[in-house]
C-alpha positions as CSV (number, residue, x, y, z in Angstrom):
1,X,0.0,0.0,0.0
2,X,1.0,3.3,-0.7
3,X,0.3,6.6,1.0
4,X,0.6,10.1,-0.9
5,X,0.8,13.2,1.7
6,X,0.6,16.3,0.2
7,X,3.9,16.9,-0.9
8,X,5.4,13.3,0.2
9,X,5.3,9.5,-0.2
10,X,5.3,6.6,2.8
11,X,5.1,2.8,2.5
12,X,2.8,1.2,4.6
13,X,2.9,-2.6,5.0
14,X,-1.0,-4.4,5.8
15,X,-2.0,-7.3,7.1
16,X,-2.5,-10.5,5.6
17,X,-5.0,-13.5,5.3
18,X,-4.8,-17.2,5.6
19,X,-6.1,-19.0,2.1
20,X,-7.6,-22.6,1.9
21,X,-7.1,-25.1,-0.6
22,X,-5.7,-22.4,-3.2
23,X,-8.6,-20.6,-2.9
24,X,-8.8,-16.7,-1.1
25,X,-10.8,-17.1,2.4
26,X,-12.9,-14.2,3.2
27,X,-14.6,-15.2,6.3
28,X,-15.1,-12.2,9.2
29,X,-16.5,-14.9,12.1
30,X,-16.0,-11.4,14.3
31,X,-16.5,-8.5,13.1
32,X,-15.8,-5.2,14.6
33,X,-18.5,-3.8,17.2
34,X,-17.9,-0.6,15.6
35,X,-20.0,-1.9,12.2
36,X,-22.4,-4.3,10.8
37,X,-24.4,-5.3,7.7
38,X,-27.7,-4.5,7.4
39,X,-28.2,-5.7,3.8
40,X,-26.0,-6.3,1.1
41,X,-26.7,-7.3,-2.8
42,X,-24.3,-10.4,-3.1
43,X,-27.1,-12.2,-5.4
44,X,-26.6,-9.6,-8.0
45,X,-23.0,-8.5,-7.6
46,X,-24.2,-5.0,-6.4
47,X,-27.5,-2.8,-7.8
48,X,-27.6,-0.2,-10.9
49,X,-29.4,2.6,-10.6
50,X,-32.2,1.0,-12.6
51,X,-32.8,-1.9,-10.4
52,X,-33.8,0.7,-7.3
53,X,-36.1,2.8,-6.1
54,X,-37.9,4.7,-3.4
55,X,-41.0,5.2,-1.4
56,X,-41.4,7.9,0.5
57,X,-42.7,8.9,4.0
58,X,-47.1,8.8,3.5
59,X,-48.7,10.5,6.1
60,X,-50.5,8.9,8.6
61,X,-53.9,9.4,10.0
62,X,-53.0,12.2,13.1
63,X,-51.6,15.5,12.1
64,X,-48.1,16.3,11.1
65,X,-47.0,12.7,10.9
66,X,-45.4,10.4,8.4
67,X,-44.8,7.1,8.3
68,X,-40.8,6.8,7.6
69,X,-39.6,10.5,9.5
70,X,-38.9,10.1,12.8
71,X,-41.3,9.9,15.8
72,X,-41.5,13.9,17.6
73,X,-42.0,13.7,21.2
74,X,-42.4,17.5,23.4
75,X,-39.5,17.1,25.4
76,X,-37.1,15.5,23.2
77,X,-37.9,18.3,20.9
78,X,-36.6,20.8,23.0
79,X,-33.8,19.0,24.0
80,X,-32.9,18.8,20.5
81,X,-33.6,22.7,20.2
82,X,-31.2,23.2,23.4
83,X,-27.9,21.3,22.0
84,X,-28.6,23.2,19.0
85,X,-28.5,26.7,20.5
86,X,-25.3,25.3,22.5
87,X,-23.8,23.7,19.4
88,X,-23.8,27.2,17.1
89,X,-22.8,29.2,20.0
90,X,-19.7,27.6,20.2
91,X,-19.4,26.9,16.5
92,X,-21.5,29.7,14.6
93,X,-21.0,28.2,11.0
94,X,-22.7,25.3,11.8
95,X,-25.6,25.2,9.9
96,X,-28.9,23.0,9.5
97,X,-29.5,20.5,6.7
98,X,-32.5,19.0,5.3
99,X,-31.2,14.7,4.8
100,X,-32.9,11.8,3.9
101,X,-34.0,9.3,6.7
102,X,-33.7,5.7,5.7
103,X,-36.5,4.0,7.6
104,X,-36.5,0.3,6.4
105,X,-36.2,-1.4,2.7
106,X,-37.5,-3.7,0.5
107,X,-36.1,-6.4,-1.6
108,X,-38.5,-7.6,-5.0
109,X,-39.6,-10.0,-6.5
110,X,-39.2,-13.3,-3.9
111,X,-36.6,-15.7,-4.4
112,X,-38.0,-18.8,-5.4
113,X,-37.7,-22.0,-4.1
114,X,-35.5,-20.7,-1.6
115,X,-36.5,-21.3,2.0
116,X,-37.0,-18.2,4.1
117,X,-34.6,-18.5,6.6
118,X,-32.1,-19.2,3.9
119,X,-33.1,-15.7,2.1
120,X,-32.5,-13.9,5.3
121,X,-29.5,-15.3,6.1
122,X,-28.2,-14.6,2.3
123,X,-29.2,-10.8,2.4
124,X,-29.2,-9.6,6.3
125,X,-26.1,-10.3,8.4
126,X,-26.6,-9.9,11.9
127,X,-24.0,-7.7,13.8
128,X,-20.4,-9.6,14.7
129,X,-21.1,-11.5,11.2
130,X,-21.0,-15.0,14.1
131,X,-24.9,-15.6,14.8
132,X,-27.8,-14.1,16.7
133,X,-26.0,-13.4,20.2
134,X,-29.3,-11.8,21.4
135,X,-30.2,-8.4,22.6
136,X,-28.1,-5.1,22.3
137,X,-26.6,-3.5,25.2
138,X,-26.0,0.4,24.8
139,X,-22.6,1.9,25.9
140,X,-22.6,5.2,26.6
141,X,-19.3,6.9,26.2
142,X,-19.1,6.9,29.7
143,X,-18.6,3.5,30.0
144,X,-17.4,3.1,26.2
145,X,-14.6,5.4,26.3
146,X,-12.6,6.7,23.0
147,X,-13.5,9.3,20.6
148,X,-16.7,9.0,18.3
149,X,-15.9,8.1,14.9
150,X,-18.1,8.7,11.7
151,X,-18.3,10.0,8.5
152,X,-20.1,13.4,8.2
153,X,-18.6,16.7,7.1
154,X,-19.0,18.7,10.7
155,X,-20.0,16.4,13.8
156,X,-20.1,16.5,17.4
157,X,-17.4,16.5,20.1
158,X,-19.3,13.3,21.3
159,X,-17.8,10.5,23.4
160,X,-17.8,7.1,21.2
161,X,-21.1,4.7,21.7
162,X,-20.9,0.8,20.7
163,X,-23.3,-1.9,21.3
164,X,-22.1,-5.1,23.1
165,X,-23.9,-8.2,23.0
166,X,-25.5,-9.4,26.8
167,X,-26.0,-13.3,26.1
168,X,-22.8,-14.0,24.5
169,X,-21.7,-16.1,21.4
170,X,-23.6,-19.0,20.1
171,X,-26.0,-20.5,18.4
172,X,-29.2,-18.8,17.3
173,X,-31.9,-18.4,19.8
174,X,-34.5,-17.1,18.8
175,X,-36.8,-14.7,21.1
176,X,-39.8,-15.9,19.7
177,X,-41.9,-17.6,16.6
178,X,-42.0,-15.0,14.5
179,X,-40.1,-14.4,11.0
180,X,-38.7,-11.7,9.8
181,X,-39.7,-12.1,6.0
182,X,-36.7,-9.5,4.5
183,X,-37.9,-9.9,1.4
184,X,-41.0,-7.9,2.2
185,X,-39.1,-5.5,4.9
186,X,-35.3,-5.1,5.8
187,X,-36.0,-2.7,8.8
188,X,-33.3,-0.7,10.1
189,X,-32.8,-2.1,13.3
190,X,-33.1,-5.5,12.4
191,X,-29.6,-5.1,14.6
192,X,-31.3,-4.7,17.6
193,X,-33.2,-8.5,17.4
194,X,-36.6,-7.1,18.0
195,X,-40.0,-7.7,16.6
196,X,-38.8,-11.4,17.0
197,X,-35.9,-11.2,14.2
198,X,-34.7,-14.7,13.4
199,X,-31.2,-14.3,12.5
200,X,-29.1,-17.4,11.6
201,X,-24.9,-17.7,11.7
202,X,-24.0,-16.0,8.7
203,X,-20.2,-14.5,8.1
204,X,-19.3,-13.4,4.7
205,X,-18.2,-16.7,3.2
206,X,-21.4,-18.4,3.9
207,X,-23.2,-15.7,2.6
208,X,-21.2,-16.2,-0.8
209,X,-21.8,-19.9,-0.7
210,X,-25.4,-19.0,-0.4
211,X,-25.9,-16.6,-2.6
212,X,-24.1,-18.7,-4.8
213,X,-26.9,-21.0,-5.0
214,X,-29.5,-18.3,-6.0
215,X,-32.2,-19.2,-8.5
216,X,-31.4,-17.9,-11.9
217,X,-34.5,-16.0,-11.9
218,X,-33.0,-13.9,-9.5
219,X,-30.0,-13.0,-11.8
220,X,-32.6,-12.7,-14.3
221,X,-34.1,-9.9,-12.8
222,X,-30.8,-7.8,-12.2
223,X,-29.9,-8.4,-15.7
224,X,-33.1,-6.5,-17.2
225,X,-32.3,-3.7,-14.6
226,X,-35.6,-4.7,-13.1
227,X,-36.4,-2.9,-9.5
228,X,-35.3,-5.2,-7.0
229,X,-34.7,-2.7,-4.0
230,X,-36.8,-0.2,-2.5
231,X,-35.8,2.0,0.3
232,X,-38.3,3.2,2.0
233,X,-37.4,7.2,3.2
234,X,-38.5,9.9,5.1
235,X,-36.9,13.5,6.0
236,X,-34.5,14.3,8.4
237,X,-32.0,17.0,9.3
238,X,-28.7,17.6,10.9
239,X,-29.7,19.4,13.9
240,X,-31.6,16.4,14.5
241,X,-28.8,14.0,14.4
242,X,-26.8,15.6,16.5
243,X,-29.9,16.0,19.3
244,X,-30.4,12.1,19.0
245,X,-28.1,9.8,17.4
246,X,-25.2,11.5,18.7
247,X,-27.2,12.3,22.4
248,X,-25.5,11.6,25.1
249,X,-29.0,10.4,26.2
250,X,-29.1,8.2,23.4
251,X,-29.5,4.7,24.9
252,X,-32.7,6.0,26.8
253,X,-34.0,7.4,23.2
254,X,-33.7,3.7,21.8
255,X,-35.2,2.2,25.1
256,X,-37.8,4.7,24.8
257,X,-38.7,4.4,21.2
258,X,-38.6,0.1,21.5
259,X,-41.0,0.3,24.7
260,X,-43.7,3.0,23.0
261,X,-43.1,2.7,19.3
262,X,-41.6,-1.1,18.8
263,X,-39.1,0.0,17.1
264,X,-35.8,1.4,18.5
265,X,-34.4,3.3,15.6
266,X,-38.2,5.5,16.0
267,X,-37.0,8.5,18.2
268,X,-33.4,9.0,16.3
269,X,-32.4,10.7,13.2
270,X,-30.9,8.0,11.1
271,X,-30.0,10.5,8.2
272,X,-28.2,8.1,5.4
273,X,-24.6,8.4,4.0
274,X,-23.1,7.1,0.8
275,X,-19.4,6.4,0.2
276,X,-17.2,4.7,-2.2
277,X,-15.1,2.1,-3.4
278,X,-13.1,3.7,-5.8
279,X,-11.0,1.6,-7.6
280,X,-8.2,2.9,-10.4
281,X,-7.6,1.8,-13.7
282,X,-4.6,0.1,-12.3
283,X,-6.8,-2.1,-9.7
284,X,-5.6,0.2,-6.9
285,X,-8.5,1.6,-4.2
286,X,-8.5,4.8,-3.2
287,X,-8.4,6.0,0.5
288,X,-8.4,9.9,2.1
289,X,-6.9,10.2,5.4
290,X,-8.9,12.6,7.1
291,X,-7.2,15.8,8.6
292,X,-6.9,16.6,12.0
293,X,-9.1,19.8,12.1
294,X,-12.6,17.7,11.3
295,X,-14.8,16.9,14.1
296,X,-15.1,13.5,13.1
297,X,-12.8,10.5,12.4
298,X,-9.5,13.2,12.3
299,X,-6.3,11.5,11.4
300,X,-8.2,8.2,10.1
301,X,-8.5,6.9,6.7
302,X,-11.8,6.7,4.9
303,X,-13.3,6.7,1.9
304,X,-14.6,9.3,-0.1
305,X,-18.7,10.3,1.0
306,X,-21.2,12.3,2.0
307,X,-25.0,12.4,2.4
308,X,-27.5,12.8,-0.7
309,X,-29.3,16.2,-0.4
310,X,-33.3,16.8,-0.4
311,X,-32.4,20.4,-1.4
312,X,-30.5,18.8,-4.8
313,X,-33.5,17.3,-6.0
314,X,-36.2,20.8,-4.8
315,X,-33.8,23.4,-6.4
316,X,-35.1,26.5,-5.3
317,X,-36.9,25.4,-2.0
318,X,-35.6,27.0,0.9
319,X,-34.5,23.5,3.2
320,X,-36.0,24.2,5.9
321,X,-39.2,23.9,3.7
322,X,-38.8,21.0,2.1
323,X,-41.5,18.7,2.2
324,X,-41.8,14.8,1.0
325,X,-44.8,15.5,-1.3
326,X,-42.2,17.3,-3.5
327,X,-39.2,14.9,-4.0
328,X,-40.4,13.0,-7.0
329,X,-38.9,9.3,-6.3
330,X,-37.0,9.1,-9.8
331,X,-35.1,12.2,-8.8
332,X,-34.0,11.0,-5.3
333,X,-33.0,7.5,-6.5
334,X,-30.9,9.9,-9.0
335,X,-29.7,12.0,-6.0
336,X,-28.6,9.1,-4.5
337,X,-26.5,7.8,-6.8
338,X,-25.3,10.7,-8.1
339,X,-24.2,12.4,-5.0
340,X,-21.5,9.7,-4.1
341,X,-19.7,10.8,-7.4
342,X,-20.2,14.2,-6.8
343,X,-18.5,13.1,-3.2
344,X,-15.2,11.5,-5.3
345,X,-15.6,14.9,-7.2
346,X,-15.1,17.3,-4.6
347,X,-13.2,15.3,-2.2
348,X,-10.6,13.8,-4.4
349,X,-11.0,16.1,-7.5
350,X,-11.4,13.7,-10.4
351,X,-13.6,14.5,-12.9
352,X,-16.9,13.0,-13.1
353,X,-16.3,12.1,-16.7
354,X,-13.9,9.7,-15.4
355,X,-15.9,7.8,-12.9
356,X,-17.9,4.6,-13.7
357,X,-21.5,4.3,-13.0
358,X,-22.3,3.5,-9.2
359,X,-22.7,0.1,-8.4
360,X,-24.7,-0.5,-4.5
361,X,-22.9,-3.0,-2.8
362,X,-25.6,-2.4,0.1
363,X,-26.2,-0.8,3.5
364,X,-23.7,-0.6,6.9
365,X,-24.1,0.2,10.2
366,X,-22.5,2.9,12.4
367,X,-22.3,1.8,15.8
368,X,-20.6,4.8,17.1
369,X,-23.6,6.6,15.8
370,X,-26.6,4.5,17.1
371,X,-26.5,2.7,13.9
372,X,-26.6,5.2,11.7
373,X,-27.0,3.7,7.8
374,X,-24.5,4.7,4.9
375,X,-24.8,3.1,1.2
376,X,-21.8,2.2,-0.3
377,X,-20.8,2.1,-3.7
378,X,-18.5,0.7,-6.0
379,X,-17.0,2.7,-8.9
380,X,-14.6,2.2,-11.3
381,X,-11.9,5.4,-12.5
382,X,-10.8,5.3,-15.8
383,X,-7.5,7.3,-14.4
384,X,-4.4,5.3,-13.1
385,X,-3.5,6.2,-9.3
386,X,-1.0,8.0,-10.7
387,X,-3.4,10.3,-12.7
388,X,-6.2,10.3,-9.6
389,X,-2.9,11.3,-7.2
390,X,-1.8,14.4,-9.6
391,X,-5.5,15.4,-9.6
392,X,-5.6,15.2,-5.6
393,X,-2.6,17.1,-5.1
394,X,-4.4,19.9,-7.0
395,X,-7.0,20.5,-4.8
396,X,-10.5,20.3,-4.8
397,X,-13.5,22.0,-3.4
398,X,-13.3,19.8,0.0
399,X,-9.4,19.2,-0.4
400,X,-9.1,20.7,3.3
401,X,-10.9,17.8,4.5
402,X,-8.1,15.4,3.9
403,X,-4.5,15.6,4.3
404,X,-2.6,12.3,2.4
405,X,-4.4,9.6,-0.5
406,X,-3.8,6.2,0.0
407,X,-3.7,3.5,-2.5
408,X,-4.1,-0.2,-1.8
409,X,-4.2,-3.0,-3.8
410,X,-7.3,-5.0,-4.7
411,X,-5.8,-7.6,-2.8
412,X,-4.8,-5.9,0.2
413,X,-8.3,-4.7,0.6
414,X,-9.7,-8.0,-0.1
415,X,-7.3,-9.3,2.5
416,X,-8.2,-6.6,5.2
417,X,-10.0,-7.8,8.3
418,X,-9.6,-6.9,11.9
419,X,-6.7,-8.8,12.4
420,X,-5.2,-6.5,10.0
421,X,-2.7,-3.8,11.4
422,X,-4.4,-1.2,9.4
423,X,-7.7,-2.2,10.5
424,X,-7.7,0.1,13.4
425,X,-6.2,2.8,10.9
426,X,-9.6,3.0,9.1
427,X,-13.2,5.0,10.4
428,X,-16.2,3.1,10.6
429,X,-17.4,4.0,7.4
430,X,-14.2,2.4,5.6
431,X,-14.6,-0.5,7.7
432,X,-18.7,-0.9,6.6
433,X,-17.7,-0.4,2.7
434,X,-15.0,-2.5,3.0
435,X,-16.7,-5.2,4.3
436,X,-19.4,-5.2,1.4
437,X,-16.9,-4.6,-1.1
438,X,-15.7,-8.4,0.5
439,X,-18.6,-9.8,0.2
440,X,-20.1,-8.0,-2.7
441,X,-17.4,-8.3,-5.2
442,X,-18.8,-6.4,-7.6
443,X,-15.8,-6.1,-10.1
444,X,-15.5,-9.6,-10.1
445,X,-15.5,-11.5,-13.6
């Protein structure tokens, strides 16, 4: 691997990973608490743009509410008004943000004569990648300790919240009789084990073997760019992250929303990300190390991302205003997709004529953000790292927000796991994309 500072060149040496019979292991049997799968697209090799859409937030039957936005309580509301008034006192350019909240999601048509349990163990991966190790305990940073890690452009100077598990590893055991049927609804906290989730032992190479073994029908349907994904989305905003998902109150908010609403995810923002594999014309993968002056993740490496913008797809509407009954669905899916490439763009300066069309390898988990979602891409540069590291060292529109590029080999990132030294190098959102680039392997012949 290679890292390109500004100005200056350092050789970094990562881990390895043992192979079997010839051929490259990928299993993660424990994966690291910071991150888990929520869904991934191994069946298909990763989603086009064609084969996803959106439903948005309906309203429901009493006033002012819809379906996929978060659940507004009085005095959570203020609270979230009073961190705000603190926050922006002590950093004025803050500034709010209308984002998209990603509130479950849907995976069409059914696979055929696959059994259920099979499906859900092919598509949803519990957290730790090892089994269903029962119910989440929340850490506050009190008890966690170490400094909140997550993608976002300005963040909070938060102490770092995980989720450990409280029965321990093992086999399955289910809380009760019910099925969660993920082919009708992937719901965001399917982490959390409630609503009765069945979740089988599932790491990434059984996942592979699985999906392996998907009907052709299946493939079928990806090849004729078909829908076969819907998110399902409401409307969030900054200010409302930071009062929830990054509370220091935040394990009572999921408590709360599991023991009134049934759902622990109800009472937090959950505003989604996208990021990027980004992988060279030479088969090298591109990495920013994040500079010491962000709030979040400083002096990490990541991948290049952002957040898909409401306000992108209602030019003209003042944020604030922005309602779901004007975001045509076509337009966000397009949002979404094309605001990770605006991301590579700005953050690593490469022309857009120059990037590959997005390919979503699926959905990860934040754990030192309550579980906040990200989608993350693959894309393809038709530049060599070479070309992409002259481009860098020009500067772009977010060039302050990183300090070196880092290159990798294909095969060092396909060989990266938490046994790797440079595991602990990488933010939580590297870690997520990585993973689903693993299992994914949507460049793969």
């Amino acid at each position: 691997m290679h890292t390109t500072t500004r100005g200056k060149r350092t050789d970094i040496i990562s881990g390895q990973t043992a192979c079997s019979g010839g051929r490259r292991s990928v299993n993660i049997s424990v994966m690291d608490p910071e991150v888990s799968v929520l869904l991934h697209c191994t069946p298909w090799k990763g989603l086009r743009e064609g084969q996803v859409r959106v439903e948005l937030s309906t309203r429901l039957s009493f006033p002012m509410a819809h379906r996929y936005n978060r659940h507004c309580l009085p005095g959570l509301e203020r609270q979230i008004e009073e961190v705000w008034r603190e926050r922006v006192t002590r950093e004025p350019w803050l500034f709010n943000g209308a984002k998209f909240r990603l509130h479950s999601a849907t995976f069409t048509p059914k696979l055929q004569n696959k059994p259920e349990s099979d499906v859900h163990s092919t598509l949803c991966l519990p957290p730790g990648q090892a089994g269903c190790n029962g119910p989440q305990k929340w850490v506050s940073g009190a008890e966690g300790g170490g400094a909140a890690q997550q993608r976002g452009k300005t963040g909070p100077d938060q102490t770092q919240r995980t989720t450990e598990n409280t029965n321990g590893a093992g086999a399955c055991k289910c809380r009760d009789k019910k099925t969660v049927d993920v082919l009708n609804s992937v719901s965001l906290h399917a982490y959390t084990w409630t609503h009765g989730a069945v979740m089988h032992s599932t790491n990434v190479g059984e996942a592979q073997r699985e999906s392996s073994h998907c009907p052709g029908t299946l493939r079928d349907v990806g090849s004729h760019k078909r829908p076969v994904l819907t998110l399902h989305l409401g409307l969030t905003c900054y200010k409302d992250f930071l009062g929830t998902n990054w509370s220091k109150n935040v394990g009572d908010l999921v408590r709360r929303g599991t023991n009134q609403f049934g759902d622990p995810s109800s009472l937090l923002a959950q505003p989604l990300g996208v990021g990027a594999v980004l992988r060279t014309s030479d088969n090298l993968v591109v990495f920013l190390r994040r500079s010491q002056k962000v709030a979040e993740a400083s002096g990490l490496l990541d991948i290049p991302g952002g957040h898909p913008e409401p306000k992108a797809v209602c030019m003209g509407v003042n944020e604030d205003s922005i309602r779901v009954e004007q975001l045509p669905q076509e337009a966000v899916v397009r949002e979404l997709f094309s605001s990770v490439q605006a991301e590579i763009r700005d953050e690593v300066n490469i022309p857009l004529s120059c990037l590959s069309a997005p390919i979503l390898m699926g959905i990860a988990l934040n754990h030192t953000s309550a579980g906040r979602p990200s989608a993350e891409f693959y894309i393809s540069c038709s530049l060599t790292a070479q070309e992409v590291k002259d481009f860098y060292l020009q500067g772009g529109p977010e060039a302050s927000e990183s300090t070196d590029i880092v290159f990798l080999s294909r095969q060092e990132v396909l060989q990266l796991n938490e046994g790797a030294p440079l595991w602990s190098d990488l933010c939580p959102s590297a870690k997520g994309a990585v993973v689903l680039y693993r299992l994914v392997l949507p460049d793969q012949d």
